[in-house]
C-alpha positions in Angstrom: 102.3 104.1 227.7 100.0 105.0 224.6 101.0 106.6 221.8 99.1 108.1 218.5 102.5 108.1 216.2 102.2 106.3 212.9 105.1 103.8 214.1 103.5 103.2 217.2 102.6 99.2 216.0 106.2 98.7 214.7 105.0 99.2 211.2 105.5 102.9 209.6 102.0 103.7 208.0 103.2 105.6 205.3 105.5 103.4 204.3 103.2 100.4 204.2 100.5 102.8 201.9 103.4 103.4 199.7 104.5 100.1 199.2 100.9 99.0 198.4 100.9 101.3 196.0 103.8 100.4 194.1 102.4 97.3 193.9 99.2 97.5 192.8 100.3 100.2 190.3 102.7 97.4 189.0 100.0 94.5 188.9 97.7 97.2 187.0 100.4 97.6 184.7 101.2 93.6 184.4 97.5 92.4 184.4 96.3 95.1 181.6 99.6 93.6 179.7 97.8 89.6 180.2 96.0 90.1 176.5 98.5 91.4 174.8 101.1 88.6 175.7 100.3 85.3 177.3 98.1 84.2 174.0 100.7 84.6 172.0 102.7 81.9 173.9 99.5 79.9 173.1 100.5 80.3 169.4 98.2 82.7 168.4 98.7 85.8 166.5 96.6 89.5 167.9 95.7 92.1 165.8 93.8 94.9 166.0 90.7 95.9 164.0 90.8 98.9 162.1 88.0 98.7 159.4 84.5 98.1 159.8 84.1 95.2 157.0 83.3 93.0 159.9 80.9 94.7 162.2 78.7 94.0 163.9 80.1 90.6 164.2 83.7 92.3 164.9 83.5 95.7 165.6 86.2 97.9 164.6 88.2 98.7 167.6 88.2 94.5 168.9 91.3 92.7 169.3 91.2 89.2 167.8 93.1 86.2 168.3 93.8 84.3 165.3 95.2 80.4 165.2 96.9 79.1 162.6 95.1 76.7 160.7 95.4 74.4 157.7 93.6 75.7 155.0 91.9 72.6 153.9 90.4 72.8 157.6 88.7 76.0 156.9 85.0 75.5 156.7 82.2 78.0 154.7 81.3 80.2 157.5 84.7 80.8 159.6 86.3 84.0 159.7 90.1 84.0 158.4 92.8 86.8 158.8 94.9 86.4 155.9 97.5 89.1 154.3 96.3 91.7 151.8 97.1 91.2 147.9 98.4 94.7 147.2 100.9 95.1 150.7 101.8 92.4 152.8 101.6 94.6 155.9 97.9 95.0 155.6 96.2 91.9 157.5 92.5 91.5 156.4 90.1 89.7 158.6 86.9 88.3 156.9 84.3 85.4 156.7 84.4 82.2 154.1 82.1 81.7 151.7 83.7 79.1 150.1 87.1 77.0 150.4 88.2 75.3 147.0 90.6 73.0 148.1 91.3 72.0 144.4 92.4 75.6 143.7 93.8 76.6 147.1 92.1 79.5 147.6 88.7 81.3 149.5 86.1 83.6 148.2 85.8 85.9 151.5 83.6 89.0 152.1 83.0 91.3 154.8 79.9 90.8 156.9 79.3 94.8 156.2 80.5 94.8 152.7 77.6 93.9 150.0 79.3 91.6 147.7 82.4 88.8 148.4 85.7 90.2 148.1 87.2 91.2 144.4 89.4 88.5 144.3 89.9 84.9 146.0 92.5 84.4 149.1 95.3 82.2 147.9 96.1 79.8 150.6 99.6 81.1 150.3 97.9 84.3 152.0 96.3 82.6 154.9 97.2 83.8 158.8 94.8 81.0 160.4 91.3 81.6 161.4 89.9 83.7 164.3 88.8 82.2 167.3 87.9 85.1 169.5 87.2 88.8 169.0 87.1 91.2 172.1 85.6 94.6 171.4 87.1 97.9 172.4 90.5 96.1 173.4 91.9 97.0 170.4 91.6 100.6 171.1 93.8 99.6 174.5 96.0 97.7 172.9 96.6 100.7 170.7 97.3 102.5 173.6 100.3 100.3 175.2 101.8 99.6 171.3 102.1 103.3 170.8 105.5 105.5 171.2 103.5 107.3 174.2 101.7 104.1 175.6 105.4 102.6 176.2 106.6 106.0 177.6 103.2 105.9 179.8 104.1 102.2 180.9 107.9 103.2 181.5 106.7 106.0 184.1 104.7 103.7 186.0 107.4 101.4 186.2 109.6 104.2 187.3 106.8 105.4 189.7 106.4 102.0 191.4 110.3 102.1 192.2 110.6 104.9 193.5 107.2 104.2 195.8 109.0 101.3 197.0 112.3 103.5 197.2 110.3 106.2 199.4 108.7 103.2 201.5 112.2 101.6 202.6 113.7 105.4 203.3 110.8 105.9 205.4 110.7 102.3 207.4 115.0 103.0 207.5 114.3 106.5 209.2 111.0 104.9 211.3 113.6 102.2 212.4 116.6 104.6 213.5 113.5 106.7 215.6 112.5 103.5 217.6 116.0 102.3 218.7 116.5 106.1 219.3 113.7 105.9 221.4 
């Protein structure tokens, strides 16, 4: 005998579409989440671009990936982050134009800015040097970091479970139909 029911293979149809959902929602969730995490385990530090200083080199809005360096391995030409004189919290990212090793310090400057920065980087200050630069994913990363981004992340959490929840209800009631039957 034929039948057109979606349990008519065994398998409950809905409940397989719902499980596939939960999961793909949750690999979304954990494969958008790769950049943010898995360098730093690499060592590196990630921060996010909020100044134009370096464009079009490294547009504002790009996430780079510093490494800590020595300073004395810094060469004319690299790009450093290093932390701000005036506030610690400010992390500026910007190119060498010179490393004097004898003082322990580099003149920097923006690739926008006109002339090298005010006053020279003590190594003291130094972060490590950047060694990639992704545009736009700043702007995402901003997105996950932020108070709704977490909430946003939470709820699809929440929504994946209770796909899978829905899924095993529905293979449960498919399951007490069939021995029924």
């Amino acid at each position: 005998m034929s039948t057109s029911s979606p349990h008519a293979s065994g398998r409950c149809i809905p409940a397989v579409f719902l499980k596939t959902a939960g999961i793909l929602l949750l690999l979304l969730l954990a494969v958008s989440c790769l950049p943010l995490t898995v360098p730093r385990f690499f060592g590196y530090h990630i921060y996010s671009v909020v100044s134009g200083s370096m464009e079009p080199a490294i547009p504002t809005g790009s996430l780079v990936y510093i490494k800590e360096a020595e300073p004395e391995e810094i060469a004319e030409g690299d790009v450093i982050a290093f932390y701000g004189a005036a506030d610690a919290a400010s992390i500026i990212t910007h190119r060498v134009l010179e490393n004097r090793v004898v003082m322990g310090e580099f003149i920097t400057k923006g690739d926008a800015n006109q002339t090298p920065d005010m006053n020279p980087v003590p190594y003291v200050r130094l972060i490590g040097k950047v060694e990639r630069s992704i545009p736009e994913a700043g702007k995402i990363a901003a997105i996950f970091t932020s108070a709704q981004g977490k909430v946003m992340a939470g709820c699809a959490v929440l929504t994946a479970v209770l796909l899978q929840a829905l899924a095993a209800l529905l293979e449960s009631l498919a399951g007490r139909k069939r021995r029924r039957d």
